[in-house]
C-alpha positions in Angstrom: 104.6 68.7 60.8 101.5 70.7 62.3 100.5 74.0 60.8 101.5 75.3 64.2 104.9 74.2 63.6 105.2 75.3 60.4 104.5 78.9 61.3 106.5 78.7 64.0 109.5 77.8 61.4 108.5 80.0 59.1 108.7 83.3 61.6 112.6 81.7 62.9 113.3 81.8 58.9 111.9 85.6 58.3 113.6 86.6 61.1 117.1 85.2 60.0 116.6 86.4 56.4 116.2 90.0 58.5 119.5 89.3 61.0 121.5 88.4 57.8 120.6 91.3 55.6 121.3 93.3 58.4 124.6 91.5 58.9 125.2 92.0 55.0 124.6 95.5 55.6 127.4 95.9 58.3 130.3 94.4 57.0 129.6 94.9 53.4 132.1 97.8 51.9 130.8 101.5 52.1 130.6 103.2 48.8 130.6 106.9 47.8 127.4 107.5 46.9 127.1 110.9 45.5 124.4 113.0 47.5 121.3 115.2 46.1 123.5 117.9 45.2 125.9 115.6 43.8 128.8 115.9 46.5 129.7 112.3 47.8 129.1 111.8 50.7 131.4 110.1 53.3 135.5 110.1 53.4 137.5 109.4 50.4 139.1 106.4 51.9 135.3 105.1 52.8 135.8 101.9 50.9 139.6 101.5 51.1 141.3 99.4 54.4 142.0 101.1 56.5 138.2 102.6 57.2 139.1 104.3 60.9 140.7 107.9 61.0 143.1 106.8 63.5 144.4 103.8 61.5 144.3 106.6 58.3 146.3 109.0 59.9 148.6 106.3 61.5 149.0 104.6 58.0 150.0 107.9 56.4 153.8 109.3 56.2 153.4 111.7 59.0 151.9 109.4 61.2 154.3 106.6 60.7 156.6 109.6 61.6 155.4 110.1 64.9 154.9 106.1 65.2 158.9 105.8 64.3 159.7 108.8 67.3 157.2 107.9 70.0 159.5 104.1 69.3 162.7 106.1 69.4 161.7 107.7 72.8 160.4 104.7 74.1 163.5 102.7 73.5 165.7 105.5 74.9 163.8 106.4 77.8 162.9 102.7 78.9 164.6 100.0 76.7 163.4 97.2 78.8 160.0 98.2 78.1 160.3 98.8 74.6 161.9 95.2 74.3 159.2 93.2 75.8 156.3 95.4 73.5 158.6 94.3 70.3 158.3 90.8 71.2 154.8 90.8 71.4 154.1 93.0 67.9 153.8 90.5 64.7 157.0 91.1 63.2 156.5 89.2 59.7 152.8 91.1 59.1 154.7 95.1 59.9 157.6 94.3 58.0 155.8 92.6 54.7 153.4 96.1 55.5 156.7 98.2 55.2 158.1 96.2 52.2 154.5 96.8 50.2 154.7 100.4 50.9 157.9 100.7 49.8 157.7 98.9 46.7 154.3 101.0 45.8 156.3 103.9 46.1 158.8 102.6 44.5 156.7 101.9 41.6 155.0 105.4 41.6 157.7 107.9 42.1 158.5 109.1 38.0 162.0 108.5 36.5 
């Protein structure tokens, strides 16, 4: 190899160290890292799946709530409809999601 292509290798290497770190960066987990004045900063859920607001709220009991009556209406108001977009959600990965969250709570309501 010629000195030319060596620092031509050398600049593609730098500049892949720079993409992955900054790939690293993205996907690795936020953290609550608590501020100057010692408040964290970021959500409470920052590290925790879901990280989006929407999936949050949607995850939470009163959004599963609306979930179960925007279904409800659906399957009254246009049943055909509603049939064909039940076929095409995953039904093993919602219900072993509903049978986790039950047995959680299960677990954490006291006796």
């Amino acid at each position: 190899m010629t000195d030319r292509d060596e620092a031509a290798r050398a600049e593609i290497l730098a500049r892949l160290a720079v993409s992955r770190e900054e790939w690293w960066r993205v996907l690795a987990p936020r953290r609550n890292e608590p501020n100057a004045d010692g408040s964290s900063s970021g959500d409470a859920h920052s590290g925790e799946f879901p990280r989006s607001r929407t999936m949050q709220m949607l995850m939470s009991g009163r959004g599963l709530g609306t979930l179960g009556a925007v279904a409800a209406g659906l399957l009254i108001a246009r049943p055909a409809l509603a049939l064909r977009l039940l076929r095409m959600l995953p039904a093993g990965a919602v219900a072993r999601m509903f049978l986790m969250r039950a047995i959680t709570r299960l677990r954490a309501r006291p006796e």
